[in-house]
N, C-alpha and C positions, 0 to 999 in steps of 0.2 A: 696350353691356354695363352692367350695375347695378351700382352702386357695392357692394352684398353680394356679386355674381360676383367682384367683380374683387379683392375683399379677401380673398372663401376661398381664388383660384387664388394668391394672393399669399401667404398664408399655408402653402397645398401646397407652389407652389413653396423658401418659407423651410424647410417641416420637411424637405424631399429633400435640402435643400444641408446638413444639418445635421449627417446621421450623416457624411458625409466629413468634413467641416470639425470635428468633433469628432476625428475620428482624428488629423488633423495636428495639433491642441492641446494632446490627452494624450499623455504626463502633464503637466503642468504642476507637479507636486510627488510627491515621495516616495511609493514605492509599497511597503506592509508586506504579506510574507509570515508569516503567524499559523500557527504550527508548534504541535501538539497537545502538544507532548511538553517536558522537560526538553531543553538543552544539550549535543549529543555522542551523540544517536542516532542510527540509520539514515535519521530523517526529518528531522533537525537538518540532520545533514550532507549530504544532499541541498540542500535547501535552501538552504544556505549556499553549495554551490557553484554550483549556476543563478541564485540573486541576483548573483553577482559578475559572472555573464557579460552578466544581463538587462539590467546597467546599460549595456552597451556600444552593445547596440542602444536601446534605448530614452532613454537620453542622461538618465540620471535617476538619483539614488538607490533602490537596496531595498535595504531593509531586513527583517531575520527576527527575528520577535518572538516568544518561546517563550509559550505559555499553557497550561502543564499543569492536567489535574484531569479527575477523574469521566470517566476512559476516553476522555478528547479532546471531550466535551459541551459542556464550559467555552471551549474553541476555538473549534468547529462553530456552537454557539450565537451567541457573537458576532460572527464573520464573516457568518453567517445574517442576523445585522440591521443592520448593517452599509450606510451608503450604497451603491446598485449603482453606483459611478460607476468602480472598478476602481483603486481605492488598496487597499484592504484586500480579500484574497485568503488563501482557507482552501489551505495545502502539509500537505495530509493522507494518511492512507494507507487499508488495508481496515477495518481497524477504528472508529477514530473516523469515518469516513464513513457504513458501511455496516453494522456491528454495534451499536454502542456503546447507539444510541435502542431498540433491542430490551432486551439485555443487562442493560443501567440501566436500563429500563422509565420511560424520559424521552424519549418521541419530542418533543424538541425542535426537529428539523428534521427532514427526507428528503431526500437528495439532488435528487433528480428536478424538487423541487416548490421547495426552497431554496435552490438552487447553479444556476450556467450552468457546465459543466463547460470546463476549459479547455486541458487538455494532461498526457498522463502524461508522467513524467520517468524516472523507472528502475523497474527491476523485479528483485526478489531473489529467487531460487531456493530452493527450502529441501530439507534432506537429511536419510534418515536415518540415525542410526548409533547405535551401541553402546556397550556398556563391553566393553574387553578381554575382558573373562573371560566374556560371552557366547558361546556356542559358534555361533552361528550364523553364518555368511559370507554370505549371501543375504537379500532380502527373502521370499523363499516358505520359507526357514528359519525367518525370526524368527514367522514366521505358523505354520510347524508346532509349534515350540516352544509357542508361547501357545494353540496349541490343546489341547496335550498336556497340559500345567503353566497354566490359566489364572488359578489364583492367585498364580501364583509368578514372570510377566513383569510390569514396572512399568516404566509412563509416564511423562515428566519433563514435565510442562507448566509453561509459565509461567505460564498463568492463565487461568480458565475462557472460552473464546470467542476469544481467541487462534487466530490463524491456523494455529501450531504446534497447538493444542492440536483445533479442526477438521481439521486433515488425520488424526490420529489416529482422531478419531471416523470420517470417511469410511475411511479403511483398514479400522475395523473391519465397518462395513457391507458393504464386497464383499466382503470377504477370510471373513467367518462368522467371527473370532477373537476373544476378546476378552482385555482385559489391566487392570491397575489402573492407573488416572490420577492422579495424583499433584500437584496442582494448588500449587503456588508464587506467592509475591507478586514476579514477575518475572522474569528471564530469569537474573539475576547466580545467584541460589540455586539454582535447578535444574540447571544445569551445573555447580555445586559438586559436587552431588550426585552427578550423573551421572559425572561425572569420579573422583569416590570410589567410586565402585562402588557406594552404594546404591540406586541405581534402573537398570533395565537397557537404558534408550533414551530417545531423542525426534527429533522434527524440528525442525530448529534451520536459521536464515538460512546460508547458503552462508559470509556473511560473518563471522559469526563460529565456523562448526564449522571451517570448514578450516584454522588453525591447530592446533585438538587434534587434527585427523584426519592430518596431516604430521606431527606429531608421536610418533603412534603411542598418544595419551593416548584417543581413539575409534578406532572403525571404522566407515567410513560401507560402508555397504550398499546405498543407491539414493537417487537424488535426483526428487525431484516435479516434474520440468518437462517439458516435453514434449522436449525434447533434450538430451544431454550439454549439461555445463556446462565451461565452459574454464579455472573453478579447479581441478574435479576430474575432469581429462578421463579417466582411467581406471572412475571410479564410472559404471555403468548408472541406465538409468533404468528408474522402479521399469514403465513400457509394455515395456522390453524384457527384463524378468524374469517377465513373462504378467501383471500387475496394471494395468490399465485403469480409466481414468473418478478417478485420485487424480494430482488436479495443483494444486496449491499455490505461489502466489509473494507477496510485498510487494512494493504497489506504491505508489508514490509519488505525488502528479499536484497539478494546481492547480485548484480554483473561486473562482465568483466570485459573492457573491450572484446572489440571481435578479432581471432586472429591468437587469444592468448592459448597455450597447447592443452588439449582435455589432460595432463597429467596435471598438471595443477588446479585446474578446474575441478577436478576428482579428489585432492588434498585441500581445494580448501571447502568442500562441500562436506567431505569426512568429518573437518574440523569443527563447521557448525553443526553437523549429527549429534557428534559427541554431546558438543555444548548443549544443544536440546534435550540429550536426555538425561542431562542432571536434575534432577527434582530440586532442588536448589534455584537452577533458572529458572525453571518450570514457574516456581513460586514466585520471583522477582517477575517477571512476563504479568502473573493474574496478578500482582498487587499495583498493579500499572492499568488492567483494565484489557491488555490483550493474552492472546492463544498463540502461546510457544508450538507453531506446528512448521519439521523439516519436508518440503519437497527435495525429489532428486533434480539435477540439471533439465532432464526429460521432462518430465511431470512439469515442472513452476514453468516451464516453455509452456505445454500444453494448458496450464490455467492462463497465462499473459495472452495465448490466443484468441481463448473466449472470454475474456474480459475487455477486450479490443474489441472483439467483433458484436459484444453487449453493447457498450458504451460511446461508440465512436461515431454508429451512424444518429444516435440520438444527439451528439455534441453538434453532426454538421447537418442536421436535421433544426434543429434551433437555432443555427448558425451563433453557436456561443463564440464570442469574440473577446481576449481582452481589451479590458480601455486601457 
């Protein structure tokens, strides 16, 4: 054997033994979950509670580091460059993933090409409802009405490109209706509104309508998922009031630059398994208003697919721009 044979097989052999031997290393230090958003949202508080569990199995600190700005770009971006070694990890949702670089017209990353996806974490239903003084009881109501009066039904969106604010746009397209949208800097303002009576709808997270809707301050009319939902187990879903192909959720999940090894990708997808299947978090997830459900790396690729390929030609179909 020549001393170059016997130095490649040796060097073969060193890289095969490496992706293991990596696995049982990391982490070796602190692992930050980079949250798009402000302190105390639906993706904050995800986050915060699958770090606390991540750490059990992984034997390690995480930590969740808020990085808002420019529609989650400011995030995305820097997890995107970001060493692939799987300490820093983008807890994103649909929007700053998968709208935001259209939207802002800043393709600063792509998921597919800058992320190794890594596990979705929950998933939030979204519903819709009314104002009291709505006359309508049904989704094929709220649809007669805005075709009758199509000046005179109003949308509450939080803001253009908004998942809440896409599901309305698809509503309108099968349904032939159309209504005024009513675009908001957020979510806090528009359910001011709505709740006041001056606008006469929207689609809003499960998690936060179903206190106004118990309370009798909305009335929800149907929910975007593909099943009843077990906040509002009595609300239909808008498939079994004859409306098809309008299904809308937030979802949560983890990436990891592109480039970082699947042995780690594989350790820390294990990690959130586990976490999910403690009834415990299970429980903290629905008292929040969403569904603790694990995809594998595979799978949460294969739904980011078609939720891109949902979403994206309706975004440059409307030509949704931020101001």
């Amino acid at each position: 054997m020549t001393r170059r044979l016997a130095l490649a097989l040796l060097a073969g052999t060193a890289a095969a033994a490496a992706v293991p031997a990596l696995a049982q290393e990391w982490p070796a230090k602190p692992v930050r979950l980079v949250v798009p958003y402000p302190p105390g949202g639906n993706v904050d508080s995800a986050a915060r509670i699958v770090a606390a569990e991540m750490q059990k199995s992984l034997k390690q600190t995480v930590i969740v580091e808020n990085k808002a700005g420019a529609g989650g770009l400011l995030a995305g971006d820097f997890v995107a460059k970001s060493d692939p070694d799987g300490y820093t990890l983008f807890m994103t949702a649909n929007g700053p993933l998968l709208y935001s670089p259209t939207i802002f017209n800043r393709p600063l990353y792509h998921w597919q090409k800058n992320f190794v996806p890594i596990v979705s974490v929950t998933f939030t239903p979204l519903v819709l409802q009314v104002h009291p003084s709505v006359p309508a009881k049904t989704a094929p109501e709220l649809i007669a009405l805005a075709k009758s009066k199509p000046d005179a039904v109003t949308m509450a969106s939080p803001g253009a490109g908004t998942t809440n604010h896409l599901l309305s746009e698809m509503l309108q397209r099968v349904s032939g209706a159309q209504w005024l949208t009513v675009h908001y800097k957020g979510n806090a303002p528009a359910t001011n509104d709505l709740l006041s009576g001056q606008v006469q709808f929207n689609f809003d997270q499960v998690s936060v309508a179903q206190g106004f809707i118990k309370e009798g301050r909305t009335r929800a009319l149907a929910v975007a998922a593909p099943r009843r939902v077990q906040w509002l187990p009595d609300v239909p879903t808008l498939e079994e009031q004859g409306i098809k192909g309008v299904d809308g959720q937030t979802f949560t999940g983890l990436l990891a630059p592109a480039g970082t090894p699947p042995a780690v990708v594989a350790r820390l997808s294990d990690a959130v398994k586990q976490a999910l299947a403690d009834p415990a978090v299970v429980a903290r997830y629905v008292a929040t208003g969403s569904e603790a459900r694990w995809m594998s790396p595979q799978d949460f690729a294969a739904y980011l697919q078609k939720e891109e390929a949902t979403w994206l030609p309706i975004i440059k179909a409307l030509n949704i721009k931020a101001e």
